[in-house]
N, C-alpha and C positions, 0 to 999 in steps of 0.2 A: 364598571371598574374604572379608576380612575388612572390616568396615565401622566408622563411627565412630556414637555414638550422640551427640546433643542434649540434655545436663544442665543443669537453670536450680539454681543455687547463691545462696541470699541471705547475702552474709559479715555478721559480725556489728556492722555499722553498718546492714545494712538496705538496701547495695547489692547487685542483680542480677544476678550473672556470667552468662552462655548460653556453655554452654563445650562443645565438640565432645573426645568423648574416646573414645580406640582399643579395641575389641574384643578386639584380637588381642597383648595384652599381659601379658596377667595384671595387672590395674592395677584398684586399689581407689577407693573413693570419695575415702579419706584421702589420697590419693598424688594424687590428682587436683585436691584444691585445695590441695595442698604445688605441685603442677606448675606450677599457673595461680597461688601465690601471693596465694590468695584470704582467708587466716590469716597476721597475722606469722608470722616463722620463729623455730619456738620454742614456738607455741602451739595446734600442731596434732602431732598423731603423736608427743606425746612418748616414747611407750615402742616405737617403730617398728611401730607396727600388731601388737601380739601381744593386744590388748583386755586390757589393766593398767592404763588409765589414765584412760581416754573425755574425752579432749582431742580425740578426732575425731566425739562426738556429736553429730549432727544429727537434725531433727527433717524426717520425710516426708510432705512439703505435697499429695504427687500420690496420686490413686489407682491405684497399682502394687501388683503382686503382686510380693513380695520373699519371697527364702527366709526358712525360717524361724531363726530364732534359737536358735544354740548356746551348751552351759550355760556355756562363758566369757564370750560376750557374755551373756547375761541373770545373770551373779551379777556381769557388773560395773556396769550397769545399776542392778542394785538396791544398789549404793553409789555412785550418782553424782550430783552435784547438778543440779536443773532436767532432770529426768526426765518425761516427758511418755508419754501413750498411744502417740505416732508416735513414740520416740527409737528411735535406731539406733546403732550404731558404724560411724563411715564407712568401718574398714579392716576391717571382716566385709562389705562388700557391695561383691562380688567387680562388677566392669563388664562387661556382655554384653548383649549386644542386648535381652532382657529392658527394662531401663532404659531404652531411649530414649523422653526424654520428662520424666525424673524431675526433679521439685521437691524440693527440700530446703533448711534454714533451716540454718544453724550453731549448734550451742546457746553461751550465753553462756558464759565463760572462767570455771572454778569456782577 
């Protein structure tokens, strides 16, 4: 049975979304505040989640165990601006029960 997990998202003015999002989708981080409209449209997921772009960078506030980083996210990473220890690409982290719970900040519009 498929369940929804509890994600706190802070968009990039610094508000708090708590957004419930489905397991049983195949649905990313990135597509998750495209859903919830938590980013203008336009300035999340530009390159449709293929990590060419890190318009969907966020930075991971929660102590979660997250898979680890493939070499398209970490070489686009290391040409993105406002790159942090916690950054991530929000469309490499795949939604699954794993995450419920997870904190994440939007990184600022490079």
């Amino acid at each position: 049975m498929a369940v929804d997990v509890t994600i706190k998202i802070t968009d990039r003015e610094g508000q708090v979304h708590e957004v419930q999002a489905p397991t049983d989708m195949a649905m990313n981080i990135m597509e998750l505040v495209r859903g919830y409209e938590i980013a203008p449209e336009g300035t999340i997921g530009v390159c449709g989640g293929m990590a060419m772009c890190a318009s969907c960078q966020c930075y991971v506030t929660s102590n979660h165990e997250l898979p680890e980083m493939g070499p398209d996210e970490e070489a686009m990473l290391s040409e993105a601006f406002y790159v942090k220890q916690n950054s991530r690409l929000g469309c490499q982290l795949a939604i699954t029960e794993d995450l419920d719970g997870l904190e994440i900040e939007l990184a600022p519009e490079s």
